[in-house]
C-alpha positions as CSV (number, residue, x, y, z in Angstrom):
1,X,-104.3,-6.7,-28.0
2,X,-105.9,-10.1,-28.1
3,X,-109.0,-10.6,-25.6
4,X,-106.7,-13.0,-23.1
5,X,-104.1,-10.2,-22.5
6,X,-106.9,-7.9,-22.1
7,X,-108.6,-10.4,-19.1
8,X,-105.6,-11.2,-17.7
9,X,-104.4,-7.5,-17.6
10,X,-108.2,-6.9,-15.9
11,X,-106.9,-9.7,-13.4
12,X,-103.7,-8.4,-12.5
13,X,-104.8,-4.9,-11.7
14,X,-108.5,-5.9,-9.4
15,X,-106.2,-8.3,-7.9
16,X,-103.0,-6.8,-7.0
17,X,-105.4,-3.3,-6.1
18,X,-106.2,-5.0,-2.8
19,X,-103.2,-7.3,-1.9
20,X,-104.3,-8.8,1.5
21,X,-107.7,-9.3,0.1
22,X,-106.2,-10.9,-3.0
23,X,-103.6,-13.4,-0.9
24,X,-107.5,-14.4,1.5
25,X,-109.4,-15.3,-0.8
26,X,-106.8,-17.1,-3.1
27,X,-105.4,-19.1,-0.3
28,X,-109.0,-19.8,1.1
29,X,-109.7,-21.0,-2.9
30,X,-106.4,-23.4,-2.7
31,X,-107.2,-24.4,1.2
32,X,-110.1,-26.1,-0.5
33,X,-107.4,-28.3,-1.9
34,X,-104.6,-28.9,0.3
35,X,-105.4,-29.3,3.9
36,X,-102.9,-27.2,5.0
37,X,-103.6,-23.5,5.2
38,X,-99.8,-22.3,5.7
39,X,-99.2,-23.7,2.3
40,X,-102.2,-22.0,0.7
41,X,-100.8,-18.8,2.1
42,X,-97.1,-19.7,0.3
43,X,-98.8,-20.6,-2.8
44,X,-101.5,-17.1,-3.0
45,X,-98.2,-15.1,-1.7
46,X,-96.0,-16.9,-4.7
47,X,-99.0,-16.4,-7.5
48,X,-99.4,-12.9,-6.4
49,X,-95.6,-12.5,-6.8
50,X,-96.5,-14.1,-10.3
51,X,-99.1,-11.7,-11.0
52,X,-97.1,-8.7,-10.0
53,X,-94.3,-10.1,-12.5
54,X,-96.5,-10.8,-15.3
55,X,-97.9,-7.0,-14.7
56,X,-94.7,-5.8,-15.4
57,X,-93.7,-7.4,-18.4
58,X,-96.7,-6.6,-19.8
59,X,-96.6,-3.1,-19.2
60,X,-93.1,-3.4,-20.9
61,X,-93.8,-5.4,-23.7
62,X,-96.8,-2.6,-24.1
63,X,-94.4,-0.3,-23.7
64,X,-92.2,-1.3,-26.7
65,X,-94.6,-2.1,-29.4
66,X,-96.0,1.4,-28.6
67,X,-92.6,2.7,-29.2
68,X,-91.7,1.4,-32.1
69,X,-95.1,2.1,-33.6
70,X,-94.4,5.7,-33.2
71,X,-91.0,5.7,-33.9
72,X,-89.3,6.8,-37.7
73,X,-88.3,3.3,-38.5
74,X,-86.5,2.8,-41.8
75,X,-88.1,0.9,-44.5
76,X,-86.6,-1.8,-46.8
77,X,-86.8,0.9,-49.6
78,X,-85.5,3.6,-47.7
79,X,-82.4,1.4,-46.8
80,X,-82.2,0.4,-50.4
81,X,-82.3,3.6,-51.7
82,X,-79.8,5.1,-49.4
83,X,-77.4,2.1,-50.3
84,X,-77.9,2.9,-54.4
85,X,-76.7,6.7,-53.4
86,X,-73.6,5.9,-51.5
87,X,-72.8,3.4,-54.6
88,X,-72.9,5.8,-56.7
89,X,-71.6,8.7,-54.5
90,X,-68.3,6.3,-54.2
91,X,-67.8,5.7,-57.7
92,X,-68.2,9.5,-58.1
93,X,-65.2,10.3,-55.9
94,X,-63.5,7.4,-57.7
95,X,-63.8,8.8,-60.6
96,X,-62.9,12.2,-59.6
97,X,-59.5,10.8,-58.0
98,X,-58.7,8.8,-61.2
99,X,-59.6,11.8,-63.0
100,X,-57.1,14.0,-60.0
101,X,-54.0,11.3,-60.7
102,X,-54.1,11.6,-64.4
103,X,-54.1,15.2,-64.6
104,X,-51.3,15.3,-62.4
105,X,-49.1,13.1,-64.5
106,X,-49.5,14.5,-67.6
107,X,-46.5,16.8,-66.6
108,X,-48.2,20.4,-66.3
109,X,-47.8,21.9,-62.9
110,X,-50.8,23.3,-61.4
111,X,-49.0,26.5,-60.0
C-alpha cells in the first residue's frame, strides 16, 4: 500500500472518529476563507460525506486485492495445459467413434 493511501486512510478514520469535532474545525478552517460560516458548514458536512465515501471504497478496493491474493487463481499454464488435455481427450473419443462406425459396417453383428 503506497504511503498516500496509508495517510489518507490515517485521515479518514481520526476524522470521521469524532464527526462534530471533524465538521468545527473543518468549517472554522474554510470560514477563514469564505465569509460566510453557513457555507463552511455545507462545505465540512459535504467533505466529510467525501471522506466517509472514500473510506468505503477503500475498504473495498482493500477488500478485493486481499481476495484475490488468497484465492486459487488459474495460471496461464494451468489454462494451457488443461486446453492441450481436452484436445487430445476429443480426438480420443473421435477416434474411438471412427473406430465404433467402422466396426459396425464391416457386416458382423455384435450379438
Amino acid at each position: 500500500m503506497s504511503l498516500f493511501n496509508t495517510l489518507l486512510r490515517l485521515g479518514i478514520i481520526s476524522g470521521l472518529s469524532d464527526r462534530e469535532a471533524f465538521v468545527s474545525k473543518t468549517s472554522q478552517l474554510i470560514e477563514r476563507y469564505y465569509d460566510d460560516p453557513e457555507a463552511a458548514e455545507r462545505i465540512a458536512n459535504g467533505l466529510l460525506t467525501y471522506l466517509e465515501d472514500m473510506k468505503q471504497r477503500l475498504n473495498m478496493s482493500s477488500a478485493v486485492k486481499s481476495s484475490l491474493h488468497r484465492a486459487d487463481v488459474a495460471t496461464r499454464e494451468d489454462i494451457e495445459e488443461l486446453h492441450k488435455k481436452l484436445e487430445d481427450l476429443i480426438t480420443e473419443v473421435r477416434k474411438q467413434k471412427k473406430e465404433k462406425e467402422k466396426n459396425s459396417d464391416d457386416g458382423i453383428s455384435e450379438n
